[in-house]
C-alpha positions in Angstrom: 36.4 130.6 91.9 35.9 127.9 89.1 39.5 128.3 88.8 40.1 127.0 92.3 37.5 124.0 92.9 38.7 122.5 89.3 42.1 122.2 91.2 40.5 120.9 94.5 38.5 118.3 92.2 41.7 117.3 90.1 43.4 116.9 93.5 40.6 114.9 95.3 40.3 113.2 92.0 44.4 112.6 92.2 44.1 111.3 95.5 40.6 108.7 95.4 42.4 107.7 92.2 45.8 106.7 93.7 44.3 105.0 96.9 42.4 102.7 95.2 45.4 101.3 93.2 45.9 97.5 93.6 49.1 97.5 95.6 50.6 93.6 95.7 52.8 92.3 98.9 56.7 91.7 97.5 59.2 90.6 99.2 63.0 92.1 98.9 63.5 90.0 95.8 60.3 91.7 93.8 58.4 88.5 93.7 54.8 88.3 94.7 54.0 87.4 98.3 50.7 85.7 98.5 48.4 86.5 101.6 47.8 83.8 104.0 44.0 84.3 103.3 41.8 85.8 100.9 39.1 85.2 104.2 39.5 88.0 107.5 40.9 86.7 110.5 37.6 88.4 112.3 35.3 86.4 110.1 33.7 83.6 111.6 33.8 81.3 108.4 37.3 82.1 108.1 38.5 79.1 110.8 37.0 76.9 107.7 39.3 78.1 105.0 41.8 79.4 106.3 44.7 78.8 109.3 43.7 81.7 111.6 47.3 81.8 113.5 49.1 82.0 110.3 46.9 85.0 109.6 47.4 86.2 113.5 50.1 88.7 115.2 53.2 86.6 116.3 53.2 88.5 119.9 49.6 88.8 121.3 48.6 91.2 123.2 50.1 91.0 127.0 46.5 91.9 128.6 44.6 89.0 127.0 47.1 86.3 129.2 45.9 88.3 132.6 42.1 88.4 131.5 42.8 84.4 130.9 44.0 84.2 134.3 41.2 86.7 136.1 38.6 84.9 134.4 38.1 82.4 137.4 38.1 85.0 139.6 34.9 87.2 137.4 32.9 84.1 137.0 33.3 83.5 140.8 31.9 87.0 141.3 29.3 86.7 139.1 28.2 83.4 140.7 29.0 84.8 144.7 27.5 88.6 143.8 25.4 89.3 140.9 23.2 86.7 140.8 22.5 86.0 144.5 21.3 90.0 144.2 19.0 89.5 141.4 17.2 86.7 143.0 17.0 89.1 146.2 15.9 92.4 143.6 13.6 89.9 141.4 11.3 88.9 145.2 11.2 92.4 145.8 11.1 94.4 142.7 9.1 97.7 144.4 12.0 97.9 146.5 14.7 97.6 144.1 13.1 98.9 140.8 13.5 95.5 139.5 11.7 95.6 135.8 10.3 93.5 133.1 13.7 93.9 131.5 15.9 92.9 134.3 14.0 90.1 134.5 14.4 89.0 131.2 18.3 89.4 130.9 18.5 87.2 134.1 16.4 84.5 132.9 18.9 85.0 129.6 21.9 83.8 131.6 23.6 80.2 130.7 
């Protein structure tokens, strides 16, 4: 038994160990690659240091052009649906179980 979990700690050990290396970008010729920012593209500070489409995929992803284009369309149904049907819950809130907290988020709307 102490046999056996000596071997699963040398292995765990192995592994932790040979993750945490510091493995460097090359490029075919050997030679070091520098990253285009020490900063994370999903850090907000990051647009102050760094060029955040050099650090971006090339090819986007094909969803975010539609959601650029249906955008109109959701702010038009907010504007046409949701709200007009707050104001209507908000006068009658025994009616439509219209809390405190609904209240709140609404008035929290730009």
């Amino acid at each position: 038994m102490k046999t056996t979990a000596l071997a699963v700690g040398a292995l765990l050990l192995t592994v932790i160990a040979g993750c945490a290396a510091n493995r460097q970008t090359v490029d075919a010729s050997g030679e070091y690659v520098a990253p285009a920012s020490i900063y994370s593209v999903m850090d907000s500070t990051s647009l102050v240091y760094t060029d955040v489409a050099a650090g971006a995929p090339l090819n986007d992803h094909p969803l975010r052009w539609t959601a650029f284009v249906l955008y109109p369309a959701g702010q038009g149904v907010d504007y046409a649906v949701n709200r007009p049907l707050y104001g209507l819950s908000g006068k009658m809130p025994y009616l439509f179980g219209y809390t405190s907290e609904d209240s709140m988020l609404d008035n929290q709307r730009r």
